[in-house]
N, C-alpha and C positions, 0 to 999 in steps of 0.2 A: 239362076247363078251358073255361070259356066265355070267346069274345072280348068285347073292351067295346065298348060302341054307341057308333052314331053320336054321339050326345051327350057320350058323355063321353068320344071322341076330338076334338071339335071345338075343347077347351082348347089341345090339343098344336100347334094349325097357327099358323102366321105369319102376325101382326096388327099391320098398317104400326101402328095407332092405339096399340097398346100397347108401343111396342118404344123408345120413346123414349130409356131407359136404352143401349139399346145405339148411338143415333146420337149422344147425348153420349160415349162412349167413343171412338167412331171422328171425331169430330168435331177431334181437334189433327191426326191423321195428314192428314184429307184438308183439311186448310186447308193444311198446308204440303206437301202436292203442290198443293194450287191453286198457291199464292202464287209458291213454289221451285224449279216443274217448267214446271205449264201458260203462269202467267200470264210467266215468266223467258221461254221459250220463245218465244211470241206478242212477246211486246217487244223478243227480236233479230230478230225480222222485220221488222219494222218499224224498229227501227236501221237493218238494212241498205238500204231503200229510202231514206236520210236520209244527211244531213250530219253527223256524229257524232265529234267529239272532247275535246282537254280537259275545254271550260266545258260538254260537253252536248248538246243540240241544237242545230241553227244551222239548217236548210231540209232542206225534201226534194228527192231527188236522184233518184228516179224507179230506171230501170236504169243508172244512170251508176255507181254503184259495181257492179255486173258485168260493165258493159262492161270498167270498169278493170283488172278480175280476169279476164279474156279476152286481156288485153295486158300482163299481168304477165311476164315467165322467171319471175320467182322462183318465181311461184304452180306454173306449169308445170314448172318442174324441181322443184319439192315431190313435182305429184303424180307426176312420173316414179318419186321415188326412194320414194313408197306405193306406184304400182304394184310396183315391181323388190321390196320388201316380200314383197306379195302372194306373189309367184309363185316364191319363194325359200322364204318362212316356211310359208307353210300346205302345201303338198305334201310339205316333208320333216317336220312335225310328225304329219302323220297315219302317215306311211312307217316313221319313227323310232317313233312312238307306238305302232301296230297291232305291229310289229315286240318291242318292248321288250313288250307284252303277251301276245302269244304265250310268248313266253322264258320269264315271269311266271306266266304260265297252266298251273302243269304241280305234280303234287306231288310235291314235292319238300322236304327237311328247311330248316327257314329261310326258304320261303321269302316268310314276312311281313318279315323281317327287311328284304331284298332289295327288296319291295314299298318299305319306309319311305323307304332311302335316295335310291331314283329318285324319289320324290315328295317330296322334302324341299326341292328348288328351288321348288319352286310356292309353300310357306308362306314360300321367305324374302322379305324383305325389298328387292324392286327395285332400291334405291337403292345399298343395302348392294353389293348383287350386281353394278351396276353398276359399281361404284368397285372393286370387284376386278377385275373384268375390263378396268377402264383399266389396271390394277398388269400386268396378264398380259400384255395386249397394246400394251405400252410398245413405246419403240424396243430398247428394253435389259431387257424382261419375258422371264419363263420360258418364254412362246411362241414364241419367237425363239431364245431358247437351246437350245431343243429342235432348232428346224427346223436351227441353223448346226452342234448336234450331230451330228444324223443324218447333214446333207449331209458333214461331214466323215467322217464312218462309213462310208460307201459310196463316198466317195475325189473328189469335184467339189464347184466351189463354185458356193455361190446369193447371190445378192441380198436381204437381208435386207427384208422389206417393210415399210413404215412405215405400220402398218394406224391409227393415230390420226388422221396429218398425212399422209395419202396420198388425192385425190380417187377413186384405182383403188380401193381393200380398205377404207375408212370405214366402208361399206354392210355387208360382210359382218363386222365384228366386231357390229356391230350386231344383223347375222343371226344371227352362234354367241350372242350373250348371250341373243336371245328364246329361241333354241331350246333352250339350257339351263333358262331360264325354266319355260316351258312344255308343252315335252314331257311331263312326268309327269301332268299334268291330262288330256291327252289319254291316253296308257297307263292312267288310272283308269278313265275312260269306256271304252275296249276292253274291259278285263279284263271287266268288269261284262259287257257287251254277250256276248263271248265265254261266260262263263259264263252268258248263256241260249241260246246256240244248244243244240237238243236230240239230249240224246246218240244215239237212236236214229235219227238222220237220218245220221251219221258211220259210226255200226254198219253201217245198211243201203248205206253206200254203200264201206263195206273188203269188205261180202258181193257186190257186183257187182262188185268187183277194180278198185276207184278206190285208185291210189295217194296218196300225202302231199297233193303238187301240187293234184292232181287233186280232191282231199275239199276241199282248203283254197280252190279259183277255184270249185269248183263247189256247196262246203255252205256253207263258212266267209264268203265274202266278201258273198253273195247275204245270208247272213242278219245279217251287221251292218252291211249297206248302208245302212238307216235313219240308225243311231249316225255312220256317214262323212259322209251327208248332214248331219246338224246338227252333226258337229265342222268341216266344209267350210265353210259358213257363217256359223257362231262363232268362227271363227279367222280367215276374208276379215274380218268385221266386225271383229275385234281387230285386223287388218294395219291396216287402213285408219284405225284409230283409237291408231295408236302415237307414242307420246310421249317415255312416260318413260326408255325404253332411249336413243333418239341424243338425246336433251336431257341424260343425263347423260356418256353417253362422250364426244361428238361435241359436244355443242351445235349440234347444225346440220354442221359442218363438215367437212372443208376446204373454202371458197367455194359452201356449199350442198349439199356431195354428197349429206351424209345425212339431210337436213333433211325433215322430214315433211308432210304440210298440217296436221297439228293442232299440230305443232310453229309450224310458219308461223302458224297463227290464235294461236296467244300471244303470239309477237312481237307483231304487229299490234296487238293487243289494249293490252299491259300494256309493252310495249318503246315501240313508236311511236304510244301514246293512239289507237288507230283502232279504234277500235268499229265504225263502220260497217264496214269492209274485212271485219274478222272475224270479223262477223255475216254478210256475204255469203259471205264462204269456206265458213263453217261450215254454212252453208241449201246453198251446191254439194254441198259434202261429204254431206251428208243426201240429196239428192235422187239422190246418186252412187250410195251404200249401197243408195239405196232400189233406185234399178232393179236394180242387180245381184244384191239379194237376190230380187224379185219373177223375175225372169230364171231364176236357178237353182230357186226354188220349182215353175216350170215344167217345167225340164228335169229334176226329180225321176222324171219317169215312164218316164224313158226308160230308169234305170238304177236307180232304188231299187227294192226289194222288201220290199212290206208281208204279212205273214203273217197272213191272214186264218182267222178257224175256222166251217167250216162247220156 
């Protein structure tokens, strides 16, 4: 078989001059990221350093509207109740997730079946899923009925908690609905992960007399460190970016509790005509994400392991 020459490979290569067919095709997509993405973007910047309501522009305002957002509570107890988010949602979604994927990870008869049901919250419908969990965690919901059950089962009585209209528990019904939410997106990404650590790594390490524990902190963990690192990150970025769950149980509330900052920049925004505010919150919020994603992209080295082949 003879190869073809240089000549009449030189058809095959990529000629800005002749491709013109293919930059009218990509030409609607990238105008409406210009227009949609880049140029939306750039223009709440610029809002924010401005006087921005109703009728529009009025002056610019330099850092006066971050000064204002520096002196806000509200702003401030927003971002408290993203942080308390943070550090509630994504620790126990990876725990619950790695967890449930294990369980999952095994053959067993059924068990796609199993797989489906755990992940069936991911494709529903937020809203949907919201509004039930107002019904459950009413003051008179089957959440409640359960706990006044039990207590009376084991012979004391509790205080029945008023997790809607209660500044104390707001937060955390918030927290059971993401994590119904979401858990199963995370247990998709383990299983996967799991199913390539390699079996002969597990073999050799039952043949040096590494029990369960022992295979699972020293083969298991080390090799889907990677997958924890971007579900760790993709999930901080989702806390920080949560909305829909306390805007629909909670609206915000009782008096703020469970009010989010990107909950906060729509108020602002479409509640109190402040463009400017919510442009500014929204550039904090970004510059927030940012260092903290740049932060742990750092400290990746200290604890993730990449499997190199020599």
């Amino acid at each position: 078989m003879t190869l073809p020459s240089e000549h009449h490979r030189s058809w095959r290569r990529w000629r800005p001059d002749q491709q013109w067919e293919g930059y009218l095709f990509i030409l609607p997509s990238f105008l409406g990221f210009l227009v949609f993405v880049i140029a939306a973007v750039l223009f709440s910047l610029g809002i924010s350093f401005s006087h921005w309501g109703l009728t529009g522009f009025k002056e610019w305002a330099g850092l006066q509207n971050y000064q204002a957002l520096l002196r806000d509570p509200v702003f401030w107890r927003a971002l408290g109740n993203t942080l308390f988010y943070l550090i509630t949602i994504v620790p126990s979604q990876l725990v619950l997730g790695l967890a449930m994927a294990l369980a999952l990870n095994q053959a067993l008869r059924g068990i796609g079946f199993y797989r489906l049901i755990y992940f069936m919250p991911v494709v529903t419908t937020i809203v949907a899923g919201a509004i039930v969990f107002r019904l459950l965690f009413s003051a008179q919901g089957p959440v409640n009925s359960f706990i006044e059950g039990a207590a009376a089962l084991l012979g004391f009585g509790v205080e029945m908690p008023n997790w809607l209209g209660s500044t104390r528990y707001a937060k955390w019904a918030v927290v059971f609905l993401t994590l119904w939410k979401n858990t199963g997106f995370t247990m998709v990404i383990y299983l996967a992960a799991l199913q390539g650590v390699p079996r002969e790594l597990y073999d050799a390490a039952h043949t040096d007399g590494a029990n369960a524990w022992q295979r699972f902190r020293n083969v298991t963990l080390p090799m889907i460190s990677p997958t924890t690192f971007f579900l760790f990150v993709f999930q901080a970025i989702g806390a920080f970016q949560l909305f829909t769950e306390p805007f629909v149980m909670t609206r915000g509330g009782p008096a703020n509790s469970s009010l989010s900052v990107v909950q906060y920049i729509y108020f602002a925004a479409f509640r109190d005509i402040r463009m400017d505010k919510a442009s500014a919150m929204a550039w904090f919020l970004f510059v927030f994400i940012f260092i903290f994603t740049l932060i742990q992209n750092r400290m990746q080295q200290h604890w993730v392991y990449y499997e190199t082949s020599e």
